[in-house]
C-alpha positions in Angstrom: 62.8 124.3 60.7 64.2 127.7 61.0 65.2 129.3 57.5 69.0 129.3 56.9 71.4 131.8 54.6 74.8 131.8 53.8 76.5 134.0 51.4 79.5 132.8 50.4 82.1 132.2 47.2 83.1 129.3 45.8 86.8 129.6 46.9 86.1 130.8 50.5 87.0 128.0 52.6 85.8 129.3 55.5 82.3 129.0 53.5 83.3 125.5 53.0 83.6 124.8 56.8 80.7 126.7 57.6 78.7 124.8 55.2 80.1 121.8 56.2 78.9 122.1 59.9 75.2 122.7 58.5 75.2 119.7 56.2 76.7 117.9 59.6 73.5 118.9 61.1 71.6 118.2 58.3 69.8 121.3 57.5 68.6 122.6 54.9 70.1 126.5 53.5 69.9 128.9 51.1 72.9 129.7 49.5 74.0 132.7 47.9 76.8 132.7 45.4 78.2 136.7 45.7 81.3 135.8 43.6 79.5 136.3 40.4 76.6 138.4 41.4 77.4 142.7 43.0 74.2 143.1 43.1 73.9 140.3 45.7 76.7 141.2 47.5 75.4 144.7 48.3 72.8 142.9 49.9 74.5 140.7 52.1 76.7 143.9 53.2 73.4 146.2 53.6 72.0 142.8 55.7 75.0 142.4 57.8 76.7 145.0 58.0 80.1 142.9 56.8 82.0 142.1 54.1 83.7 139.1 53.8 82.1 136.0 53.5 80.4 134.1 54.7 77.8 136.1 56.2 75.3 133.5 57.4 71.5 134.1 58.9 69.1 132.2 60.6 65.8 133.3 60.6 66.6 136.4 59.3 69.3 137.5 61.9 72.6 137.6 61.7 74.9 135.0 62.9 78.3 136.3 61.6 80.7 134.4 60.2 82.2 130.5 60.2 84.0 131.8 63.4 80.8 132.6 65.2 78.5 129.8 63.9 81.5 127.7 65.1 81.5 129.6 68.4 77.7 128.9 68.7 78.5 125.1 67.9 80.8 124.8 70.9 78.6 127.0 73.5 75.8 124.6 73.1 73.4 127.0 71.4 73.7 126.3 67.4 71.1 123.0 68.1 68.7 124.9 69.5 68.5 128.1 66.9 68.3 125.3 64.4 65.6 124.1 65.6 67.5 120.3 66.3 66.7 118.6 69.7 
């Protein structure tokens, strides 16, 4: 299984739908609170290159957002970086 991170806050709700399509899929992720922690957030900027949340990466590169792990969802391609058959 490929390694998963989202950043996200707890009152983001696109982190909530993003991290509801990975529990969907059952997979496993990392995630990083930035609410609470600059220090963190820095590094999901410096990682990214954005700033809103969530940020999400698999196997170290970065997806993008809950808009783009959506839009990998619906082009058939999401499964397959996951590692899911």
């Amino acid at each position: 299984m490929p390694e998963i991170e989202i950043y996200t806050t707890p009152i983001c709700p696109y982190c909530i739908r993003a991290k509801a399509l990975l529990d969907k899929k059952g997979v496993v992720y990392k995630e990083v609170n930035v609410m609470t922690n600059p220090d963190r957030r820095k590094e999901m900027q410096q990682r990214s290159g954005g700033h809103t949340v969530p940020q999400i990466f698999i196997d170290g590169e970065a997806i993008g957002g809950c808009d783009d792990l959506y839009a990998l969802e619906i082009d058939g391609e999401l499964n397959e970086m996951l590692g899911l058959s």
